[in-house]
C-alpha positions in Angstrom: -32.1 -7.2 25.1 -32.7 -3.9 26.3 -32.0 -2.2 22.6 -34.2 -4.8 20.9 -36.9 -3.9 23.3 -36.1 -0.1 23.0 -36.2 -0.6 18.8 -39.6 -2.0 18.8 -40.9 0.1 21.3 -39.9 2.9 18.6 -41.2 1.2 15.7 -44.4 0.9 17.5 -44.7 4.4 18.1 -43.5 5.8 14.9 -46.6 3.5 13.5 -49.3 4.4 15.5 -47.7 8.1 14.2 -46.5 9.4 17.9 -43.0 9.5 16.4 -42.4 10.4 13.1 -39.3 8.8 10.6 -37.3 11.9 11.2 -37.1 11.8 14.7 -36.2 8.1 14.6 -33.7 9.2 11.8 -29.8 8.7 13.1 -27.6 12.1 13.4 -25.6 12.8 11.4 -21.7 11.6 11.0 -18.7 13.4 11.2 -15.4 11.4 10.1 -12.7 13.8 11.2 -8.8 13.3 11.3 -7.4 12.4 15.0 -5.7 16.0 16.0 -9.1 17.3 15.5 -10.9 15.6 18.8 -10.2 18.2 21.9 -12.1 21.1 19.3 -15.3 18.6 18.1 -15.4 17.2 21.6 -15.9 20.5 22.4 -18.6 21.7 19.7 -20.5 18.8 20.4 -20.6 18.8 24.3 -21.7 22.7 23.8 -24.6 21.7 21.2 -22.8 24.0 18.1 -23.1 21.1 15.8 -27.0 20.6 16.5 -29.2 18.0 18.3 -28.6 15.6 18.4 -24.9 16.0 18.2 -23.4 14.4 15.3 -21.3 11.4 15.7 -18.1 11.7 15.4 -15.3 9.0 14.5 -11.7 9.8 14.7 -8.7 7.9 12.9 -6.1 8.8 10.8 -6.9 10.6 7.7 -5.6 8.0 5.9 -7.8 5.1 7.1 -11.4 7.5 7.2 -10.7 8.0 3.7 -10.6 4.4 2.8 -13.5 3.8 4.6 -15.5 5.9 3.0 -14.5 5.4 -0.9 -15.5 1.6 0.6 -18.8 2.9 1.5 -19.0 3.8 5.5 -22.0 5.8 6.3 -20.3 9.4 6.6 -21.9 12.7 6.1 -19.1 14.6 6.1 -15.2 13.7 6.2 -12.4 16.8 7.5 -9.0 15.8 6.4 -5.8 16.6 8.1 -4.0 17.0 4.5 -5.2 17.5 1.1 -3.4 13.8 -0.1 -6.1 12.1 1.7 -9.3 14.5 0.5 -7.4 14.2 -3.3 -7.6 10.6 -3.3 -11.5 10.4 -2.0 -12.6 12.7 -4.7 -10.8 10.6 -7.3 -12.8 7.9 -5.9 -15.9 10.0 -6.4 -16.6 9.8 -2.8 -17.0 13.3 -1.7 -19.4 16.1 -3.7 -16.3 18.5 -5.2 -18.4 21.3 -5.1 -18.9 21.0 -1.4 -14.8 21.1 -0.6 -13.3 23.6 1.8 -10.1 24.3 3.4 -11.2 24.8 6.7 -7.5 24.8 8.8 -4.3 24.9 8.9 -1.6 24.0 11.6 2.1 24.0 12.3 4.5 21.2 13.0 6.6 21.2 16.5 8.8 18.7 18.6 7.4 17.7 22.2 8.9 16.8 25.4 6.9 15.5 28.3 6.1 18.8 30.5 8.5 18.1 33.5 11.5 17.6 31.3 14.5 19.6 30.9 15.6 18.8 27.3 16.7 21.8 24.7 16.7 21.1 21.4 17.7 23.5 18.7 16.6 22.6 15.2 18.6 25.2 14.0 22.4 22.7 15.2 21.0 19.7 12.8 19.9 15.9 14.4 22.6 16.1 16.5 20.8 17.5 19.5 18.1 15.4 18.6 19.9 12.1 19.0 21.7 13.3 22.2 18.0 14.0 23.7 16.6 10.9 22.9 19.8 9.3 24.7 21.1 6.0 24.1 18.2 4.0 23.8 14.6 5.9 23.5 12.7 6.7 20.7 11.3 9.2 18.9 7.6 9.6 18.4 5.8 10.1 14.9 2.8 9.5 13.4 3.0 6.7 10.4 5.5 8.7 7.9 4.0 7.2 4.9 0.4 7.4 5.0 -0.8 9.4 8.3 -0.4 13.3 7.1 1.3 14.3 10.8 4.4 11.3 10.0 4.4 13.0 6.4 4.6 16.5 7.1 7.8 15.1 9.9 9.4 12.8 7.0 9.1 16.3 5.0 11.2 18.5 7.3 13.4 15.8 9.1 14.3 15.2 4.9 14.7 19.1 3.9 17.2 19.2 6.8 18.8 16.1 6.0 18.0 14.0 8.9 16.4 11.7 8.4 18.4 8.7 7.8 19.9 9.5 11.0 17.1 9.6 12.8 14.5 7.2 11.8 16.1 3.8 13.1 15.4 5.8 16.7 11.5 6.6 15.7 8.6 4.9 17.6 5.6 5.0 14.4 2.2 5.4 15.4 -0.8 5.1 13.9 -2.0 8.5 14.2 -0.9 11.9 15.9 -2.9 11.2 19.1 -1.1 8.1 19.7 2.6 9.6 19.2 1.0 12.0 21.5 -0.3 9.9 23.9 3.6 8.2 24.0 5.0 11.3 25.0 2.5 12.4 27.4 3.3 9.2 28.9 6.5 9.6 29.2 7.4 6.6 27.0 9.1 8.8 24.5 11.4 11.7 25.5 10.2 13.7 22.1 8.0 13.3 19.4 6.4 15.3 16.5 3.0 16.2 16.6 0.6 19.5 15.6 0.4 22.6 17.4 -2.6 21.7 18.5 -2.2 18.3 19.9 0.5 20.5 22.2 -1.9 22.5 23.3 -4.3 19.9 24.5 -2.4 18.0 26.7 -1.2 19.9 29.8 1.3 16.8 30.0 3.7 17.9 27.5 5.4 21.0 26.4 6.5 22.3 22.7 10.5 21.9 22.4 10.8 23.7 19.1 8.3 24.6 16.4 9.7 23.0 12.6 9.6 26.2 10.1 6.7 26.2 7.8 8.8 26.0 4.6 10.5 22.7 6.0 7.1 21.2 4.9 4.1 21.7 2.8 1.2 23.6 4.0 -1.0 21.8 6.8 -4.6 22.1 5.6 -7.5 20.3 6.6 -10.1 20.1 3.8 -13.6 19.2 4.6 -16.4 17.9 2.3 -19.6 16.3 2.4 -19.6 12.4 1.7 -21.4 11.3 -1.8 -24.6 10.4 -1.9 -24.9 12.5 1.8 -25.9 15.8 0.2 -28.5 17.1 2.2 -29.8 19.5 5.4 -28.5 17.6 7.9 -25.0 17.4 6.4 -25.1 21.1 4.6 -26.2 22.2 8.4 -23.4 20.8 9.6 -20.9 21.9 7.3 -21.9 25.7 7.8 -21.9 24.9 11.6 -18.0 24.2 11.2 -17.3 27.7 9.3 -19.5 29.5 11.9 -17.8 32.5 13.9 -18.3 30.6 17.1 -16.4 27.5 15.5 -14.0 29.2 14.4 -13.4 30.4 17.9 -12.8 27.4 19.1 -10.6 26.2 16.7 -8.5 28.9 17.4 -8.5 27.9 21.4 -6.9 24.7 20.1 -4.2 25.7 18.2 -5.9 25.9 15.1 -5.1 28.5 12.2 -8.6 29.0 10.9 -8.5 29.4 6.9 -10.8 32.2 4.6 -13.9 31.2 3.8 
């Protein structure tokens, strides 16, 4: 009741010409892959991105991209691999000439922060199996569609452990939530981004996967079709700002050339 009586008190006003159609105007929306909440979060709180802040929804890269070649309202969409980015421009639902690679990120195993485990990638999925134990899991994001559980089936694959190791796996449907499972000490280990490591004081990084076990981790961003103006172009050059760049380097980010 209260947001009815809130709407029409604004319509009211922006008729009699006390408020004007831009102020009423929604802000802007930011549809960003999971691992990159803890650094928005932050540019938001701190007002880098504007006033209003932009609303910002988080899912997998996967399921942000389907939304939007299906039409949700975004301004711009930030990618946690270049798959995902790919198959929205095919779609025609991002404007090409507005695409960046704005990060990049590394790959490393997790243990919950008060645990003892050692695990050597370099002795093959041995040491992995014998740290999981006899009957826990190990956490990954969705290996076929959510870029973190890709760029995981990637290296567990180049070193030939794969097989081995993913009737143990606990799949989640994005990197927070493998994450989370491990923070929670639900799962011993898991795979997740630098970055998600670095945001959660509850876990600790085991082992960091070589960069050539997988392909590069970029996250491209773009503007949504048909979402081509200030608000979003303000936006994008917000991102790519020195002091954004700063803080995506306090998360764990690598922060790409302009």
């Amino acid at each position: 009741m209260r947001r009815i009586q809130r709407l029409i008190t604004c319509l009211a006003l922006a008729a009699s010409g006390l408020v004007s159609p831009i102020a009423m105007a929604a802000p802007p929306t930011i549809f960003a892959a999971a691992s990159l909440q803890p650094a928005l979060d932050q540019m938001a709180h701190d007002g880098m991105l504007g006033a209003p802040a932009p609303r910002l929804v988080y899912a997998a890269s996967s399921a942000l991209a389907r939304q939007i070649e299906n039409g949700a309202p975004a301004d711009l969409f930030i990618s946690a691999d270049e798959r995902w980015m790919d198959d929205a421009a095919r779609h025609d639902a991002i404007v090409p000439a507005t695409r960046r690679d704005l990060l990049g990120n590394a790959l490393v195993l997790i243990a919950p922060a008060q645990s003892r485990v050692s695990v050597d990638l370099g002795h093959g999925a041995e040491p992995l199996l014998q740290a999981l134990g006899k009957d826990d899991r190990l956490a990954i994001a969705l290996p076929d569609s959510v870029p973190a559980g890709i760029y995981a089936k990637q290296s567990l694959t180049k070193f030939g452990w794969w097989n081995a190791l993913e009737p143990r796996m606990a799949m989640s449907r994005d990197v927070r939530a493998a994450l989370n499972l491990v923070a929670l000490r639900q799962c011993p280990l898991g795979i997740v981004y630098r970055s998600d490591a670095v945001s959660e004081p509850r876990v600790r990084v085991v082992a960091t996967f070589p960069a050539d076990s997988h392909k590069p981790i970029v996250y491209p961003i773009a503007i949504v079709k048909g979402h081509d103006g200030a608000p979003a172009r303000a936006l994008l050059d917000a991102l790519q700002s020195e002091p954004a760049r700063d803080v995506f380097r306090h998360w764990g980010f690598d922060v790409l050339a302009h």
